[in-house]
FIFI-543119 format. One record per residue (C-alpha): residue in one letter; x, y, z. Coordinates in steps of 0.001 Angstrom, whole numbers, padded with zeros to 6 digits, always signed. Last residue first. Example, Ala and Ser with C-alpha at 12.3 -4.5 7.8 and 13.67 -1.06 7.14 Angstrom:
% residues 2
S+013670-001060+007140 A+012300-004500+007800 
END
This chain:
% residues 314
X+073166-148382-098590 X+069876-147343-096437 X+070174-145015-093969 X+067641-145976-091393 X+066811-142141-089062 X+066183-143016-085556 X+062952-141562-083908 X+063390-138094-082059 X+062927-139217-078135 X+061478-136003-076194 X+063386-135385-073103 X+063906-131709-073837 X+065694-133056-076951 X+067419-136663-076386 X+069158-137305-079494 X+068644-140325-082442 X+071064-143070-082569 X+072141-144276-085892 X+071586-147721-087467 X+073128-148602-091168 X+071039-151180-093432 X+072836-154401-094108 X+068899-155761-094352 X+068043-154987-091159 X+068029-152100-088722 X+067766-153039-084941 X+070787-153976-084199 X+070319-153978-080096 X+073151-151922-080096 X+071301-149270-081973 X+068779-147759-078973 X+071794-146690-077114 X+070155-145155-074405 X+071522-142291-073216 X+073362-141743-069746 X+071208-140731-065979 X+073612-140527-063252 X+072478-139920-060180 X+069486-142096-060727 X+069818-145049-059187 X+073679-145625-060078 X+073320-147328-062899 X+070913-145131-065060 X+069032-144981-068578 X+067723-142335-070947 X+065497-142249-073276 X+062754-141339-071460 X+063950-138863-068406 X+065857-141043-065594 X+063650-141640-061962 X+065489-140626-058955 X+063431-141470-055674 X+063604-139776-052428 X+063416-140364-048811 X+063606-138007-046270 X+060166-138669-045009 X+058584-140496-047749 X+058851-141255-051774 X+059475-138096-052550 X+060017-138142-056728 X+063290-136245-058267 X+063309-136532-061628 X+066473-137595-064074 X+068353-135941-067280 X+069452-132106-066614 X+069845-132588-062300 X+070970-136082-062160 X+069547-136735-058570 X+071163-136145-055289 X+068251-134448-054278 X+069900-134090-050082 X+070409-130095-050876 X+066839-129127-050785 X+063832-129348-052986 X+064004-132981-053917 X+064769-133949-049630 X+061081-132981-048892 X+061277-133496-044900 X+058560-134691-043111 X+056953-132562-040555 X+056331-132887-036615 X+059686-132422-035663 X+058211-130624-032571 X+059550-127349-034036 X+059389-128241-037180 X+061679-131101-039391 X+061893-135207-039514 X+063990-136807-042238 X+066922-138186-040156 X+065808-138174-036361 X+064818-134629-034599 X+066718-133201-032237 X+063248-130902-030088 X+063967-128150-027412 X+062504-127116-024798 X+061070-123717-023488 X+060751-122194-019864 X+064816-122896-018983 X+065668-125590-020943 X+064313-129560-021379 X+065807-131364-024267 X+063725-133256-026168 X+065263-136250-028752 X+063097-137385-031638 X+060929-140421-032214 X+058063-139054-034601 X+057201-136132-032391 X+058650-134023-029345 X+056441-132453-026774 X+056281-135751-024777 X+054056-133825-021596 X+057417-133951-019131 X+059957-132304-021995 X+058775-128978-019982 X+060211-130531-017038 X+059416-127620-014744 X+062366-125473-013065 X+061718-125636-008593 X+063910-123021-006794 X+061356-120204-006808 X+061628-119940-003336 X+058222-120760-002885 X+058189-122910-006058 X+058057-122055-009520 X+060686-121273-012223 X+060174-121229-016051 X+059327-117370-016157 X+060514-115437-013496 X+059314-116277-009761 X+057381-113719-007589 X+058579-114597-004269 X+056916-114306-000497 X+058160-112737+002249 X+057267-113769+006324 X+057329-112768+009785 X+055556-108924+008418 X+055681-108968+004925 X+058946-108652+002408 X+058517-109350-001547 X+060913-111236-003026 X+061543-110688-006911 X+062779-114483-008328 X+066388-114039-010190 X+066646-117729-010025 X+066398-118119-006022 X+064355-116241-004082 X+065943-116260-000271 X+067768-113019-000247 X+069273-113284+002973 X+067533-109417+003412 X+064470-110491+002222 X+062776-111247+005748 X+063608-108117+006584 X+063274-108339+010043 X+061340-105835+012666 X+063142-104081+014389 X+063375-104097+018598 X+065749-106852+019741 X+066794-105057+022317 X+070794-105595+023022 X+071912-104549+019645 X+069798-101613+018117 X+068849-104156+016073 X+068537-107253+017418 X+066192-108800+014825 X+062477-109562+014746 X+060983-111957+012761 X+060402-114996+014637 X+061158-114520+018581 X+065129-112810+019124 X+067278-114053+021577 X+068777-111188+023414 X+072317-111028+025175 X+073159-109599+028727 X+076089-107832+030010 X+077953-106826+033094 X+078300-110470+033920 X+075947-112486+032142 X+072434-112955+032010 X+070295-114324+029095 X+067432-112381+027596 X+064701-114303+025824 X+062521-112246+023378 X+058660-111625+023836 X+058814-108465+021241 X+061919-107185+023663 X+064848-107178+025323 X+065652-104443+027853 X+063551-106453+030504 X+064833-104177+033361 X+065934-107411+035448 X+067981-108539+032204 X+070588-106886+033731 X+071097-109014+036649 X+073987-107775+038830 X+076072-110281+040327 X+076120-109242+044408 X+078914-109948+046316 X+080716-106736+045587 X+081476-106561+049393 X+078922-104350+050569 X+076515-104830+047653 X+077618-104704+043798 X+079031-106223+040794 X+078220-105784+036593 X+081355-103558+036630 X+084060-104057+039304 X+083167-103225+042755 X+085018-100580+044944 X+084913-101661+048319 X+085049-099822+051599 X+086765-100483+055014 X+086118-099912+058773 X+087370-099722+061988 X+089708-096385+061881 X+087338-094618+059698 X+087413-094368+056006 X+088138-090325+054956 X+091651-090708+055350 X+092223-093353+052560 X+094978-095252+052438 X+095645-096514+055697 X+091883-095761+056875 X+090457-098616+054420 X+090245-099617+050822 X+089290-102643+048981 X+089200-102906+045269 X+086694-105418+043767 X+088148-108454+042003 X+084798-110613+043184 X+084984-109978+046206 X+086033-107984+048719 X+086684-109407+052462 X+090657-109627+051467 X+091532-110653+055223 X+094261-108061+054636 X+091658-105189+054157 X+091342-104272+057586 X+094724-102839+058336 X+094459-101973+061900 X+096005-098740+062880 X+098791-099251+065193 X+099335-096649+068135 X+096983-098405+070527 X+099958-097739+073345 X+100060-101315+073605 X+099148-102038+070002 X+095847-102139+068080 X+093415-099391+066520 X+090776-100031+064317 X+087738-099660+067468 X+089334-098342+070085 X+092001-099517+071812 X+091562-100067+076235 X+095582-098949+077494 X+097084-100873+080272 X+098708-098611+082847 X+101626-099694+085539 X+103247-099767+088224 X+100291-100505+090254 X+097494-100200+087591 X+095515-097274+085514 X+092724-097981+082762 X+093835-095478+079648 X+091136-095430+077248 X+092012-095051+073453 X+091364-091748+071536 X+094467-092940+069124 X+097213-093065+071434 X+097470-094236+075201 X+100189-092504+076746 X+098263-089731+078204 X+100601-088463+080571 X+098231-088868+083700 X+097749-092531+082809 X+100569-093889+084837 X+098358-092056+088108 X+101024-091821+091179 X+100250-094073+094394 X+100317-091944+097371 X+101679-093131+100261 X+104992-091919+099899 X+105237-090496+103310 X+105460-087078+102359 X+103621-087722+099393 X+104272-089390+096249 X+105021-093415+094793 X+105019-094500+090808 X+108686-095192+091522 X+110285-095375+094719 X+110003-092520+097428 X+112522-090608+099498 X+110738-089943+102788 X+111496-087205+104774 X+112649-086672+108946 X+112315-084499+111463 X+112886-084848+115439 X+115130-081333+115429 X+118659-082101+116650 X+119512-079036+118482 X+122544-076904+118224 X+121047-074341+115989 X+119685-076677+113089 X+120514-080853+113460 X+119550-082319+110109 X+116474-084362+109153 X+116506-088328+109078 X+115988-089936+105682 X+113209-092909+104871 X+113742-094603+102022 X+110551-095755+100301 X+109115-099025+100065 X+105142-098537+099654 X+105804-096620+103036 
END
């Protein structure tokens, strides 16, 4: 049967027994070769796969992972790439502790879920604080500080700030710190919040009698015109007693005749060209006073008493 060849038995002790066997063809048993012989009975299917058992042949049923006739191949499952986000994938070719039919990711920081698809939010434990405004990114977060707090520890926003510390008093103002706000103590001649405002002290017209002010720091200062003195050049200057008496200083007097302004008047007896600077006798004889052929001589100047003339008669 089940084309085998059939074979007719020997002849044994002169007789030709009726016997006869049956040479079978492949996959074929018995006496008659009518049994079919099981492919599967040597287990060729690798990898716990099911062996399903045909004529001539066996088709093997892979498990899960596994592929190739035999199911000898194990399947590779990262090569579709199913991680994402840079996340490492690993499966049973490189890890013997992953099952055939699956795989495992290893997520970067700030990733997770099955497949790293998942961008973390780590603002979602409210780590900044005082009513600040955290903003998301990946595997980190930054804090915008409300008024008057700073980010200090970084990442909370949790001290309080010193308002000082940008040291907003300007002309060597003292600032004070309070909570959300400072305030300045200004040194003299400055006012302002910040200090940053110097008074006109030359605003009011401190300066008298046409001078010049020049505004400084707290004070001013007054240039006062020719003959003008004091702080506001409120006097007027006596020129006889100082340097500007220009006067002959044995023979004239100095008079003030106004601020900075003087007069030279000559002693009696003596006269002047200059206005006083220069104060000369007065030759009383060249008017010829003495008659008669008589002989005229000038009398001195004593303390700026006039001694009469002395006539000499010939």
């Amino acid at each position: 049967m089940n084309g085998s060849t059939c074979v007719d038995g020997a002849c044994t002790y002169a007789a030709c027994l009726f016997q006869f066997s049956c040479v079978c063809a492949s996959v074929w048993a018995g006496s008659l070769c009518e049994i079919d012989l099981d492919e599967c009975a040597s287990y060729p299917c690798a990898n716990g796969s099911t062996c399903v058992d045909g004529v001539f042949s066996y088709a093997c049923v892979c498990g899960a992972g596994y592929t190739g006739f035999n199911c000898e191949a194990d399947v590779d499952e990262c090569l579709s790439a199913p991680c994402m986000n840079s996340a490492v994938c690993s499966d049973s070719t490189t890890k013997s502790n992953i099952m055939a039919d699956l795989y495992t990711c290893t997520c970067v920081a700030g990733f997770s879920g099955d497949i790293c698809e998942t961008d973390i939010d780590e603002c979602s434990s409210t780590p900044c604080l005082h009513g600040a405004t955290c903003t998301q990114g990946i595997f980190s977060y930054t804090c915008t500080c409300t008024a008057g707090y700073a980010d200090v520890p970084t990442g909370t926003c949790h001290s309080e700030m010193d308002e000082c510390s940008s040291a907003p008093c300007l002309n060597a103002g003292t600032c004070f710190d309070h909570t959300f706000s400072y305030s300045c103590i200004c040194t003299d001649g400055y006012s302002g919040y910040n200090c940053e405002v110097n008074p006109d002290e030359c605003e009011s017209s401190p300066c008298m009698n046409g001078s010049t002010c020049t505004d400084m720091i707290d004070d001013y200062e007054c240039t006062c015109g020719a003959g003008w003195s004091g702080g506001t050049c409120e006097l007027e200057v006596d020129p006889c007693p100082s340097g500007d008496n220009d006067c002959d200083g044995l023979r004239a007097q100095c008079i003030f005749v106004g601020a900075g302004k003087h007069e030279c008047v000559c002693h009696p007896g003596y006269e002047t060209s200059d206005g006083g600077k220069t104060c000369t006798t007065i030759q009383e004889c060249s008017s010829s006073p003495c008659m008669n052929g008589s002989t005229c001589v000038d009398g001195p100047c004593i303390r700026g008493v006039l001694v009469p003339v002395v006539v000499r008669m010939r």
